[in-house]
N, CA, C and O atoms as a MOPAC input file, in Angstrom:
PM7 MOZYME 1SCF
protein

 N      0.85100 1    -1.17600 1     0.00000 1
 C      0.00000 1     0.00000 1     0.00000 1
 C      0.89500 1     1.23700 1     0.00000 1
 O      1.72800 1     1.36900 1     0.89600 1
 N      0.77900 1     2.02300 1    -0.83100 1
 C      1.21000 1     3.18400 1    -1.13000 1
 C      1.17500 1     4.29500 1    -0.15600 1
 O      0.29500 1     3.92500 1     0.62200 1
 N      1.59700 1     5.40800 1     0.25400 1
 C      2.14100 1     5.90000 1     1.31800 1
 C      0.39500 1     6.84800 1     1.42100 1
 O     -0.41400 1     6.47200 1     2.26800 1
 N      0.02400 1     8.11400 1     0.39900 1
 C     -1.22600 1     8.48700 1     0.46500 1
 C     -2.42800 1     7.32300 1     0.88600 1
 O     -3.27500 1     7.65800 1     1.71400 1
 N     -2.46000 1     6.19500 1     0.39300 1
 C     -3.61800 1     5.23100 1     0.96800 1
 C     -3.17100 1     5.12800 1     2.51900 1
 O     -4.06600 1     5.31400 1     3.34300 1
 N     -2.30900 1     4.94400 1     2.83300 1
 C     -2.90800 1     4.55600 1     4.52400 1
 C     -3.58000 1     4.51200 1     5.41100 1
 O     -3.78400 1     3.64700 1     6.26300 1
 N     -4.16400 1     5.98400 1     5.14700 1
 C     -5.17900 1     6.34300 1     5.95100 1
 C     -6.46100 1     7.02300 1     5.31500 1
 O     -7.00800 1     8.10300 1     5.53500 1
 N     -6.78400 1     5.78400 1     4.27800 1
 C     -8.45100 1     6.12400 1     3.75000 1
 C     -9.32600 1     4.83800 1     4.14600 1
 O     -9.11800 1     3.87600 1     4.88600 1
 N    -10.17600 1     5.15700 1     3.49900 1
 C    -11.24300 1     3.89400 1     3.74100 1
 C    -11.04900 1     2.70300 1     2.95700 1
 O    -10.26200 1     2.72300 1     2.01100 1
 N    -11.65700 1     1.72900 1     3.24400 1
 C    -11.43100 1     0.70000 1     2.61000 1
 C    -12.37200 1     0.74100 1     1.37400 1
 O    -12.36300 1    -0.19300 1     0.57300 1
 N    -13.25800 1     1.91700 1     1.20000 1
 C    -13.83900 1     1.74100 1    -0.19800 1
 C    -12.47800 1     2.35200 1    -1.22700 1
 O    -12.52900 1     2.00200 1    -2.40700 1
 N    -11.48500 1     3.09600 1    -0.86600 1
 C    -11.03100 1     3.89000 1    -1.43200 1
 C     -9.30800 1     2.25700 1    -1.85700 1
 O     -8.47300 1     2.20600 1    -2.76000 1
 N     -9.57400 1     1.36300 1    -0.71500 1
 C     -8.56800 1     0.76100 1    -1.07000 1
 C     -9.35800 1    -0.19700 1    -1.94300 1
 O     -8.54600 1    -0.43000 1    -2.83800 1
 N    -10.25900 1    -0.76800 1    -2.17400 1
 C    -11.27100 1    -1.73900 1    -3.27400 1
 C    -11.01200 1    -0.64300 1    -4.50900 1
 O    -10.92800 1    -1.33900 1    -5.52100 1
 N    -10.88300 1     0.46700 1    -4.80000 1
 C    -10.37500 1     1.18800 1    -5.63600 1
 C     -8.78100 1     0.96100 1    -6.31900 1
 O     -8.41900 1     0.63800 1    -7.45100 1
 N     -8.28300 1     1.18200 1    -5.48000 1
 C     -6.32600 1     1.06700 1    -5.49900 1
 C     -6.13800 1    -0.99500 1    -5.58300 1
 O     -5.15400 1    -1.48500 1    -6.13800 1
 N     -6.96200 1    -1.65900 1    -5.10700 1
 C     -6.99200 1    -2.94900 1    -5.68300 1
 C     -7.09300 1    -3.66500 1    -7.50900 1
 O     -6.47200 1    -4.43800 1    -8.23900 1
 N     -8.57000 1    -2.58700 1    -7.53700 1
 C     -8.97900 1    -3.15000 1    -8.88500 1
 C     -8.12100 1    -2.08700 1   -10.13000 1
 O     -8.12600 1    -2.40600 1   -11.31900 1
 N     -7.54400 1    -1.04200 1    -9.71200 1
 C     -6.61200 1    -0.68900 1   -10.43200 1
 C     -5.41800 1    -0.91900 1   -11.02100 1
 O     -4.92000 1    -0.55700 1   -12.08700 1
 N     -4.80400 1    -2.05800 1    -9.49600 1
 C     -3.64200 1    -2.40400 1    -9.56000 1
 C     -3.91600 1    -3.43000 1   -10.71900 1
 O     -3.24100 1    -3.30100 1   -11.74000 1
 N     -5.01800 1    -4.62300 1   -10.64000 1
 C     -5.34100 1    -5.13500 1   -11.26500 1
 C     -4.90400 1    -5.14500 1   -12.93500 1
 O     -4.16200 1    -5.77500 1   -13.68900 1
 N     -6.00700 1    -3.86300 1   -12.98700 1
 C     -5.90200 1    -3.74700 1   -14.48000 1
 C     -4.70000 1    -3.43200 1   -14.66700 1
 O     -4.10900 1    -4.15200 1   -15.47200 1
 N     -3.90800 1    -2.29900 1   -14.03700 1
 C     -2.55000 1    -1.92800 1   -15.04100 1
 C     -1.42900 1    -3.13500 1   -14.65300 1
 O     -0.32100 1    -2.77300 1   -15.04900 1
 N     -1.38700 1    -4.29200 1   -14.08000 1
 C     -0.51500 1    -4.77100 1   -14.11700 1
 C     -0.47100 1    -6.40800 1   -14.54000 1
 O      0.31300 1    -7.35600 1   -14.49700 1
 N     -1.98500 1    -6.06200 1   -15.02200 1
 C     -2.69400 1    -7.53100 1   -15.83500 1
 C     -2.72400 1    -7.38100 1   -17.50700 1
 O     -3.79300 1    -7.08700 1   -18.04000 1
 N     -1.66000 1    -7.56800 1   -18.22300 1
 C     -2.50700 1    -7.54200 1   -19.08500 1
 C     -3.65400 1    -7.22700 1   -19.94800 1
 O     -4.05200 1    -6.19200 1   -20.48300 1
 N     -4.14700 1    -8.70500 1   -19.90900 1
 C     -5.25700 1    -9.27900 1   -20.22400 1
 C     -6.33300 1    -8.10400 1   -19.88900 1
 O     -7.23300 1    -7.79100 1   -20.66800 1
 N     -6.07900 1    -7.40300 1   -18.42200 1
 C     -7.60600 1    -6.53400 1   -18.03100 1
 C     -6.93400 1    -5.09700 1   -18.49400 1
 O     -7.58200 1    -4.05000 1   -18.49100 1
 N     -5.67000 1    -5.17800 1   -18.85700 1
 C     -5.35600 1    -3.66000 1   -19.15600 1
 C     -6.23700 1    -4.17300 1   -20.51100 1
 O     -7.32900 1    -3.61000 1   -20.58500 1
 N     -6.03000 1    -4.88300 1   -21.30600 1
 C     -6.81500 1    -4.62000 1   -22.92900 1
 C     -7.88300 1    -4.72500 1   -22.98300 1
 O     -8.36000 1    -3.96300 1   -23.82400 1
 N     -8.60900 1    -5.34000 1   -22.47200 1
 C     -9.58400 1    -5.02600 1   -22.07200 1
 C    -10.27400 1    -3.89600 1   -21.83300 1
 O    -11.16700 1    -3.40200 1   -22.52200 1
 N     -9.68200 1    -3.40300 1   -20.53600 1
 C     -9.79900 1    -1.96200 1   -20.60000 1
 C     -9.62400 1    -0.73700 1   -21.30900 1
 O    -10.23600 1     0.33100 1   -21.34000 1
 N     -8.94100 1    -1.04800 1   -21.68800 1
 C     -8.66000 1    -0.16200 1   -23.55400 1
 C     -9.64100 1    -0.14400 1   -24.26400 1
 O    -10.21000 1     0.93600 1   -24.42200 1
 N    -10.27600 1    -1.64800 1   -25.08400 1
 C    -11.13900 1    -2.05700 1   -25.24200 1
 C    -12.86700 1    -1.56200 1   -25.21400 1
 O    -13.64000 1    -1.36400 1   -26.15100 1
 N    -12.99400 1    -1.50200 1   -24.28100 1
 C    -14.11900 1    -0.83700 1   -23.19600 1
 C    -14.13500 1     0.66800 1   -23.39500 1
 O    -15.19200 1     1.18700 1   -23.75600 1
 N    -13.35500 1     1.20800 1   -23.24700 1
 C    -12.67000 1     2.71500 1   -23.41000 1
 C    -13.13600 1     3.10600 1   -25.17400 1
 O    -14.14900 1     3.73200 1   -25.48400 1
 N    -12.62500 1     2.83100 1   -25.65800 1
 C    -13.07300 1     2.84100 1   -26.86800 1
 C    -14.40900 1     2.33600 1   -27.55700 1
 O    -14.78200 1     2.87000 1   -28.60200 1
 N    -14.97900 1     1.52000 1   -27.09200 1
 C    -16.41500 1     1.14800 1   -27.29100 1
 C    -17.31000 1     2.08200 1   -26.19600 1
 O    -18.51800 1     1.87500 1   -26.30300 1
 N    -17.07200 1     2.70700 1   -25.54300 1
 C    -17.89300 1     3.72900 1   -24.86300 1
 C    -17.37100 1     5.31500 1   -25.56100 1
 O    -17.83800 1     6.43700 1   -25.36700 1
 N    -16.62900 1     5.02400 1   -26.12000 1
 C    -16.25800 1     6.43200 1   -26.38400 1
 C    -15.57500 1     7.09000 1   -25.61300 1
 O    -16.06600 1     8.21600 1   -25.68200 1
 N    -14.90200 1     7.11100 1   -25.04300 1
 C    -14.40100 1     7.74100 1   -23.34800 1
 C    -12.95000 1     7.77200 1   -23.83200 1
 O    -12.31200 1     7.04600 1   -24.59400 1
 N    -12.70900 1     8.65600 1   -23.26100 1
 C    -10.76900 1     9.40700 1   -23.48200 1
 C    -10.38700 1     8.02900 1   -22.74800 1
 O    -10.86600 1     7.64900 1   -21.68000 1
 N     -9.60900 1     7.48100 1   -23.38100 1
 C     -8.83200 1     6.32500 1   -22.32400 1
 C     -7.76600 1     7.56300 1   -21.57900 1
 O     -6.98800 1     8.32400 1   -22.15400 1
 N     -8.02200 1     7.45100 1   -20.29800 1
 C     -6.83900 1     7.13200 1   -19.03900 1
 C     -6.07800 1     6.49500 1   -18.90500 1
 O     -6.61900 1     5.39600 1   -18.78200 1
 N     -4.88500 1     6.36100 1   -18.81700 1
 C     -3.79900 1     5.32400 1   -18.23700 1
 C     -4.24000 1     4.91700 1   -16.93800 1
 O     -4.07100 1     5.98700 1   -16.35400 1
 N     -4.60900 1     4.26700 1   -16.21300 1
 C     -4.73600 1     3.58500 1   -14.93600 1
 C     -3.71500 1     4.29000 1   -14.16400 1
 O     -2.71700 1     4.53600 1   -14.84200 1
 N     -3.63900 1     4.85700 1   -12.44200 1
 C     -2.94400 1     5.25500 1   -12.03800 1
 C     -2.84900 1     5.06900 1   -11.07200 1
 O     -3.93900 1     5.08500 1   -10.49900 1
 N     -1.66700 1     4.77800 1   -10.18200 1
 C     -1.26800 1     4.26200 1    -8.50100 1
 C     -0.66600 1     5.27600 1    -7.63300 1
 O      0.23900 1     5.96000 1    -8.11100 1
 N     -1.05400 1     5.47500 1    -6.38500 1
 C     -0.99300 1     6.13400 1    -5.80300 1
 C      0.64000 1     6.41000 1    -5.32400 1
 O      1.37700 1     5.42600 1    -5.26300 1
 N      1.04900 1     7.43000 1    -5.07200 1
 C      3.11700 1     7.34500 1    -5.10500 1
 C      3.39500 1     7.94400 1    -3.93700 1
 O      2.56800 1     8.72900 1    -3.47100 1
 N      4.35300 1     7.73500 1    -3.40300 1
 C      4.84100 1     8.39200 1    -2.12500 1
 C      5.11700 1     9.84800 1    -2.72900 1
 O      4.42500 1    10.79100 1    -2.34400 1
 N      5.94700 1     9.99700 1    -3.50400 1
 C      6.49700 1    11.29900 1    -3.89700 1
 C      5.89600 1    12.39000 1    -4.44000 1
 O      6.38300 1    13.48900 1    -4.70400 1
 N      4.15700 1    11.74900 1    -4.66000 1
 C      2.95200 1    13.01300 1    -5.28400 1
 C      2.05600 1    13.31600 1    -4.33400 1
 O      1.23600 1    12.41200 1    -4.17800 1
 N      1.84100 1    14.62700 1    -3.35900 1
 C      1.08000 1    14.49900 1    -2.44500 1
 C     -0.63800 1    13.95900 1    -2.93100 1
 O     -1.28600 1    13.14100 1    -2.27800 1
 N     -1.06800 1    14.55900 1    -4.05500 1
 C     -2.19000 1    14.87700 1    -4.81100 1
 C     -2.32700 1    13.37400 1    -5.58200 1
 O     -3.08900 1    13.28200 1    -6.54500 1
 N     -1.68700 1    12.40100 1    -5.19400 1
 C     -2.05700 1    11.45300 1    -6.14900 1
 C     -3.27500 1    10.33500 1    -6.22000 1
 O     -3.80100 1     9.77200 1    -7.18000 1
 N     -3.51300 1    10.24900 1    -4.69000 1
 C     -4.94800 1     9.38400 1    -4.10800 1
 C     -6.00000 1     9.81500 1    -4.98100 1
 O     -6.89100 1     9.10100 1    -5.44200 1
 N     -5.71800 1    11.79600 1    -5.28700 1
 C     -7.11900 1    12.29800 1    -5.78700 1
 C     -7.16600 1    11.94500 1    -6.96100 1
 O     -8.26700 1    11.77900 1    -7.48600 1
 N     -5.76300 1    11.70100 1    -7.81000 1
 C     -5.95400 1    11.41100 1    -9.31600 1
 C     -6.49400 1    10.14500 1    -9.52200 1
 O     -7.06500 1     9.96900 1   -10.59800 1
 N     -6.41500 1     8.81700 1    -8.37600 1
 C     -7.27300 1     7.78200 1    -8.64400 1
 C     -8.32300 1     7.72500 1    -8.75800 1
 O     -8.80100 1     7.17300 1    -9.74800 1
 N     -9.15700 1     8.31300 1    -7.72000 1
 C    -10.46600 1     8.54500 1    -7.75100 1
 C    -10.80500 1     9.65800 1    -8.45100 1
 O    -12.00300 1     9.42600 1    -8.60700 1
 N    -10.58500 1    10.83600 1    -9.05400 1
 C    -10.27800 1    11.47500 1   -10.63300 1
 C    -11.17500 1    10.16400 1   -11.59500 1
 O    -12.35600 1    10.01200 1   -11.90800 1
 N     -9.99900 1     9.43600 1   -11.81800 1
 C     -9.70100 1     8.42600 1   -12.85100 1
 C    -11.17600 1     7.91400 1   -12.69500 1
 O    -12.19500 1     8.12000 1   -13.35500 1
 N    -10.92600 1     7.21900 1   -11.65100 1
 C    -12.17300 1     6.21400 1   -11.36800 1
 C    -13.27600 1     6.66900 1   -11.71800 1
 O    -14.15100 1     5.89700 1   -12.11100 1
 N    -13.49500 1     8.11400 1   -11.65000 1
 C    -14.91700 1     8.45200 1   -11.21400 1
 C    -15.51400 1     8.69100 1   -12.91900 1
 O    -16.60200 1     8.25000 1   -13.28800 1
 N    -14.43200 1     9.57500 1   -13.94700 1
 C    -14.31000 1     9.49700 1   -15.18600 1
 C    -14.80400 1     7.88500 1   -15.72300 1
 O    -15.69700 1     7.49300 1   -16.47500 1
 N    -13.65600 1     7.15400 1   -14.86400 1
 C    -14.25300 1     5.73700 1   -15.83500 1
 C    -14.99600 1     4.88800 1   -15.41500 1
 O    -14.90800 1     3.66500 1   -15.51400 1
 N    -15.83900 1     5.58500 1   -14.87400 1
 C    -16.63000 1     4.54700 1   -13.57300 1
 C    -17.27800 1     2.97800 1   -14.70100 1
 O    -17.06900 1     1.78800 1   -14.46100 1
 N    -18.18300 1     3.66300 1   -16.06600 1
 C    -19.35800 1     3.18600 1   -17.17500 1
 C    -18.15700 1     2.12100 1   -17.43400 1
 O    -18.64900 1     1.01300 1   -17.64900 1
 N    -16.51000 1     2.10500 1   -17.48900 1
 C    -15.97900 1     1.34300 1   -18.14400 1
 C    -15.59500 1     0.51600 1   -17.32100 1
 O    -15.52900 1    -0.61000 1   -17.81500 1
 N    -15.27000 1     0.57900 1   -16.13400 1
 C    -14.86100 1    -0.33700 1   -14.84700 1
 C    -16.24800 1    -1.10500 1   -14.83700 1
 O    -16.00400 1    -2.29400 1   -14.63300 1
 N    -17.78700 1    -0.85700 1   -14.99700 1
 C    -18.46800 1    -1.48300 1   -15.08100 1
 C    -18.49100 1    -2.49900 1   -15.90600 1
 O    -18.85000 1    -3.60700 1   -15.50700 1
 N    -18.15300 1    -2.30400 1   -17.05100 1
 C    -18.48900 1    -3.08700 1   -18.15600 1
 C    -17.46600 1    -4.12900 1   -18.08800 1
 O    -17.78700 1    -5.25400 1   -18.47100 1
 N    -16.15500 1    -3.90000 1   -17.61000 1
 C    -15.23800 1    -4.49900 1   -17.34700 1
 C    -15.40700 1    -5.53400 1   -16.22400 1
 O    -14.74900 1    -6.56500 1   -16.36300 1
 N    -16.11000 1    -5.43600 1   -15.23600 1
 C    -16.26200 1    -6.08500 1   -14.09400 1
 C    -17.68900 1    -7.18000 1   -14.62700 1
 O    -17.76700 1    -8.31700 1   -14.16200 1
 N    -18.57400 1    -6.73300 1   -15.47300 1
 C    -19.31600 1    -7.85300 1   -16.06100 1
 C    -19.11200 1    -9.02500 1   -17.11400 1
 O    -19.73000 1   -10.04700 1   -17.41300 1
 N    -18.13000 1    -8.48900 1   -17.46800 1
 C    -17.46100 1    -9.13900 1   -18.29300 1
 C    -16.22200 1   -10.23500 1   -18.14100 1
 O    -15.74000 1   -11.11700 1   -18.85200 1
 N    -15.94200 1    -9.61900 1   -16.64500 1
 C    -14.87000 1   -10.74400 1   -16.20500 1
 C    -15.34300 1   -10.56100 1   -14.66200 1
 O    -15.27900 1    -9.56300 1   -13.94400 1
 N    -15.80000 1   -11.76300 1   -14.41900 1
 C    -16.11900 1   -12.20200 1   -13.26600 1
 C    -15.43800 1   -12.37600 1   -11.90300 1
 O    -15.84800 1   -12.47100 1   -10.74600 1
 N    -14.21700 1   -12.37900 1   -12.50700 1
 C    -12.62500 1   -12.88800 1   -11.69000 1
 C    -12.61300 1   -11.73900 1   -10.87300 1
 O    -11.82200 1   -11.99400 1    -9.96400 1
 N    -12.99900 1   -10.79800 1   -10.74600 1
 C    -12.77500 1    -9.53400 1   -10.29900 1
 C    -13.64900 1    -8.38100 1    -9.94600 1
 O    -13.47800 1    -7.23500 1    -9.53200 1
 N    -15.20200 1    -9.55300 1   -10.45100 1
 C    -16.63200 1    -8.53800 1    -9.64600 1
 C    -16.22100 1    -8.33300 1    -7.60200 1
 O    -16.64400 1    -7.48900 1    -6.81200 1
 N    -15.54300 1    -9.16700 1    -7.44800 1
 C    -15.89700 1    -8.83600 1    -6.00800 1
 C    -15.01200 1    -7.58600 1    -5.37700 1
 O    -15.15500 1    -7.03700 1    -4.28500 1
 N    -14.05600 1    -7.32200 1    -6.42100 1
 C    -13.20000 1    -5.88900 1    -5.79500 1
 C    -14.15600 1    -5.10000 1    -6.18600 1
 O    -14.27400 1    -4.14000 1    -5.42500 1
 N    -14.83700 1    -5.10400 1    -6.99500 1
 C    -15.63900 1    -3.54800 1    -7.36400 1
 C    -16.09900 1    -3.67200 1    -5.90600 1
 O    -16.15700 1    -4.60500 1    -5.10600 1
 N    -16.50800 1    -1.90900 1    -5.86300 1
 C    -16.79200 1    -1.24700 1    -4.83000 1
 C    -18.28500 1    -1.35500 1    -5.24000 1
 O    -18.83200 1    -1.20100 1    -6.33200 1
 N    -18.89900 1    -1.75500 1    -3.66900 1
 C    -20.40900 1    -1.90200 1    -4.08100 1
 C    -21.09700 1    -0.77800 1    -3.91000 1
 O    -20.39000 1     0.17500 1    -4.23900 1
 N    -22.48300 1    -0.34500 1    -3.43200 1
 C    -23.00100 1     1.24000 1    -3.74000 1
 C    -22.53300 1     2.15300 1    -2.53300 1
 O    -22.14300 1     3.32000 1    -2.58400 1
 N    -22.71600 1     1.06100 1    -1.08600 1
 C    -22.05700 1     2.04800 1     0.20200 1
 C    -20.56800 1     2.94400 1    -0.25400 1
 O    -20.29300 1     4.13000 1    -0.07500 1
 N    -19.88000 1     1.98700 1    -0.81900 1
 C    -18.38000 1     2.24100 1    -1.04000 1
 C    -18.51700 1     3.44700 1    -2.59900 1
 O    -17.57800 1     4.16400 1    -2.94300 1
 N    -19.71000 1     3.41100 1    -3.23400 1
 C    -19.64300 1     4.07900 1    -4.29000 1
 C    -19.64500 1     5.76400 1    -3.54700 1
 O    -18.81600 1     6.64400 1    -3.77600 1
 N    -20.97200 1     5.85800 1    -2.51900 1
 C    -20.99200 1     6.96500 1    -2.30800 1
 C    -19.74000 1     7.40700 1    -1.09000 1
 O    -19.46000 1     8.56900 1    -0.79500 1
 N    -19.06700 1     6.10600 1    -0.47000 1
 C    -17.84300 1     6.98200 1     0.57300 1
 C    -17.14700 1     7.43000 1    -0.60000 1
 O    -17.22400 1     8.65800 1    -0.57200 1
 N    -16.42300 1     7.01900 1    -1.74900 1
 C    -15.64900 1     7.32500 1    -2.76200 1
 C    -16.01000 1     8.74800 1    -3.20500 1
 O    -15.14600 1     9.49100 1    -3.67200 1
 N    -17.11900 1     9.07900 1    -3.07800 1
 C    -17.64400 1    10.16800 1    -3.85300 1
 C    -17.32500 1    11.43500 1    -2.86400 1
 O    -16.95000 1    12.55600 1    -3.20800 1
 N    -17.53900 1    11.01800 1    -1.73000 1
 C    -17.31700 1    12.15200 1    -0.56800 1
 C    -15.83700 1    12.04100 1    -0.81700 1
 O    -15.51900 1    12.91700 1    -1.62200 1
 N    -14.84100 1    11.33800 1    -0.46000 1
 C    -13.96200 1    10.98300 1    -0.56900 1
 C    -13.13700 1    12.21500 1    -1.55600 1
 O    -12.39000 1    13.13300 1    -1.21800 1
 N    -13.69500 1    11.72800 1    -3.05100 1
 C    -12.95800 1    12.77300 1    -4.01100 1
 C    -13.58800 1    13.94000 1    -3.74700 1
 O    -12.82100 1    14.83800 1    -4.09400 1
 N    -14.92500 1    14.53800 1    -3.16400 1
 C    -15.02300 1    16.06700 1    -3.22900 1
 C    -14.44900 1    16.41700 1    -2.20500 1
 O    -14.27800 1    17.63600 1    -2.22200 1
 N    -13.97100 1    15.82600 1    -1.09500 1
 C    -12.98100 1    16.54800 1    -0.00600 1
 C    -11.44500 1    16.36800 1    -0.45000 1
 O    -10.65200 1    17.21200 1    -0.03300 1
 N    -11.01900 1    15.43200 1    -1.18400 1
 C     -9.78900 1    15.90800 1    -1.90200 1
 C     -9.51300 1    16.81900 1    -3.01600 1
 O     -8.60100 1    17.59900 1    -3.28800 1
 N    -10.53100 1    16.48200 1    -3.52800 1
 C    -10.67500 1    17.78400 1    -4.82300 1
 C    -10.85400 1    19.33000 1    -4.04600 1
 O    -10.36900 1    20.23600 1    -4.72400 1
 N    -11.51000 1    19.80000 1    -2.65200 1
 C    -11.40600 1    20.89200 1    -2.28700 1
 C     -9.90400 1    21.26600 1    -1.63000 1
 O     -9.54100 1    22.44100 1    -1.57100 1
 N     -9.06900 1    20.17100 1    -1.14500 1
 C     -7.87500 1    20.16800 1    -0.77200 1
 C     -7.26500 1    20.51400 1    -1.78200 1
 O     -6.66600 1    21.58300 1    -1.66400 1
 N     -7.17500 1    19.90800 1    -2.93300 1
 C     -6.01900 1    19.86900 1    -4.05400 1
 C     -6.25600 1    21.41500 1    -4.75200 1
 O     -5.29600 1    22.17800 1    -4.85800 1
 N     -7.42100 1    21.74700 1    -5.15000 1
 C     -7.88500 1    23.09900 1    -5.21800 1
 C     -7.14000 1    24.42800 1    -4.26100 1
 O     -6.64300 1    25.48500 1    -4.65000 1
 N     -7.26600 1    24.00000 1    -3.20900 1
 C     -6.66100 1    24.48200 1    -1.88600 1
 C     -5.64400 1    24.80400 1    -1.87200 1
 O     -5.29700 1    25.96900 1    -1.67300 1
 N     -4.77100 1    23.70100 1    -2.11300 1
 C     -3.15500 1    24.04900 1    -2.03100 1
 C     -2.18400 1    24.26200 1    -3.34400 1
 O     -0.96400 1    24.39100 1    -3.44600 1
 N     -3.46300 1    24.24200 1    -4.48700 1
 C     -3.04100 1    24.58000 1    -5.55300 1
 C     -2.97800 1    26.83300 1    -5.79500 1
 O     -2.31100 1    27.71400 1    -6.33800 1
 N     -4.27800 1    26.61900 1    -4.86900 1
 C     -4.14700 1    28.16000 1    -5.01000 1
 C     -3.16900 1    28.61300 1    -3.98200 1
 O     -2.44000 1    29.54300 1    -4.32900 1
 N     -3.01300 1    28.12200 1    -2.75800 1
 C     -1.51400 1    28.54600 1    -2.31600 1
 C     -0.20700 1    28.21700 1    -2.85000 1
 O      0.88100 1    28.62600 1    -2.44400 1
 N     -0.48200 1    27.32000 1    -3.94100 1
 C      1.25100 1    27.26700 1    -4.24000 1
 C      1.18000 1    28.28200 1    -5.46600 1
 O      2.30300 1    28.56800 1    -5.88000 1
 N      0.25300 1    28.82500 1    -6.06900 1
 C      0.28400 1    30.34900 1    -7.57900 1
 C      0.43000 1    31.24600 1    -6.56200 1
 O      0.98800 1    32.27600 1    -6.94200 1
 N      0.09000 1    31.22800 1    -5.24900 1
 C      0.11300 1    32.96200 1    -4.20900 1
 C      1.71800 1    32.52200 1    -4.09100 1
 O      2.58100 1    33.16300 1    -4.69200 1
 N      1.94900 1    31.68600 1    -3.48900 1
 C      3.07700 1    31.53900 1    -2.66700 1
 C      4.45600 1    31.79200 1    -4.15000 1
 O      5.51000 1    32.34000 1    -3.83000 1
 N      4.26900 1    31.37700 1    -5.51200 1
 C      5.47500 1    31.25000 1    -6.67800 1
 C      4.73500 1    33.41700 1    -6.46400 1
 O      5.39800 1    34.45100 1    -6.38300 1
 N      3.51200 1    33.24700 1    -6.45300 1
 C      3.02900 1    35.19000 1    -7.08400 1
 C      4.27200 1    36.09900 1    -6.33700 1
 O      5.13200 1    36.80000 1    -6.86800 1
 N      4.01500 1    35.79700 1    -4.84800 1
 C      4.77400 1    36.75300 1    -3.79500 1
 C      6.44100 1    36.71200 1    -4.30000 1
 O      7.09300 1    37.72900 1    -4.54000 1
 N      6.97300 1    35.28700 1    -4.40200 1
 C      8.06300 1    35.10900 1    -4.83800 1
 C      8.71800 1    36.14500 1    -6.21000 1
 O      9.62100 1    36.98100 1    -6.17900 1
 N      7.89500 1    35.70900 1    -7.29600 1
 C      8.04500 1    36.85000 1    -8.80100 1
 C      8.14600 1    38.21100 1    -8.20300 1
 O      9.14400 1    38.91700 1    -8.34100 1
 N      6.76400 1    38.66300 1    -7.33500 1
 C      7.40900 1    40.07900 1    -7.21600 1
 C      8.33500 1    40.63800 1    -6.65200 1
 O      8.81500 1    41.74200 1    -6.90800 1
 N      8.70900 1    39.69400 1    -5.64100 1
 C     10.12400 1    40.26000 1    -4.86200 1
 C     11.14300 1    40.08700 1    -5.51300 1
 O     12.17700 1    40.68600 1    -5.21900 1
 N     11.07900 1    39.34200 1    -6.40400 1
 C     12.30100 1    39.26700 1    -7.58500 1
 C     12.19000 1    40.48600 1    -8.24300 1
 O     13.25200 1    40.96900 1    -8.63800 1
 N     11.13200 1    41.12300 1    -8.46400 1
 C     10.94100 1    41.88500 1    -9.48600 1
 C     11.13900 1    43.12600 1    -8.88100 1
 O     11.53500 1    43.90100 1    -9.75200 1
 N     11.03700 1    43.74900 1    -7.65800 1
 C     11.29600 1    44.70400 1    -7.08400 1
 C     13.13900 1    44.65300 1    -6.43500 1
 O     13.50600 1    45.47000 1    -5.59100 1
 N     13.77800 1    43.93700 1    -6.81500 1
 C     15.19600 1    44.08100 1    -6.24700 1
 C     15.57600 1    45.00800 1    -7.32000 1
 O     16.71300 1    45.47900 1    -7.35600 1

């Protein structure tokens, strides 16, 4: 488990499971491609959570939430792996989940443009 998962819920790790899944299967990565393209949907690269990106938990559930129609179709289609999907309780913790990281990442995105802003002008006034 990746350093950002530690301390989420376990709907959020049935997430970081069936991900790992696909990008390191094959068979369910083409699949997933597959799927992606028969729905029409921008394929995503599948993505794992990293010690070294604070913001990266949110890009899973990002991902997820984008490909939710294709993780479906994917999970009916191969059986091997209906039981990681996240069932509806876990659909809606996920959902809270990404709008309180998405107000974080928002958050510290606008302090890091103030924090480079203040920087430029004091450069600019020497």
């Amino acid at each position: 488990m990746k350093y950002g998962l530690k301390t989420v819920s376990i709907s959020i790790i049935k997430v970081h499971k069936i991900i790992c899944i696909i990008k390191n299967l094959t068979y369910f990565y083409d699949s997933f491609y597959v799927f992606c393209n028969l729905k029409k949907i921008k394929y995503l690269k599948p993505i794992l959570d990293v010690k070294i990106y604070w913001n990266s938990t949110y890009y899973i559930l990002k991902h997820f939430k984008e490909l939710e129609s294709v993780l479906v179709l994917l999970i009916v289609d191969e059986h091997s792996i209906n039981n990681l999907y996240p069932n509806d309780n876990d659909l809606i913790s996920i959902k809270v989940n990404y709008k309180i990281k998405y107000i974080f990442f928002k958050f510290f995105a606008l302090l890091i443009i103030l924090f480079f802003n203040r920087i430029f002008y004091y450069f600019l006034s020497l």
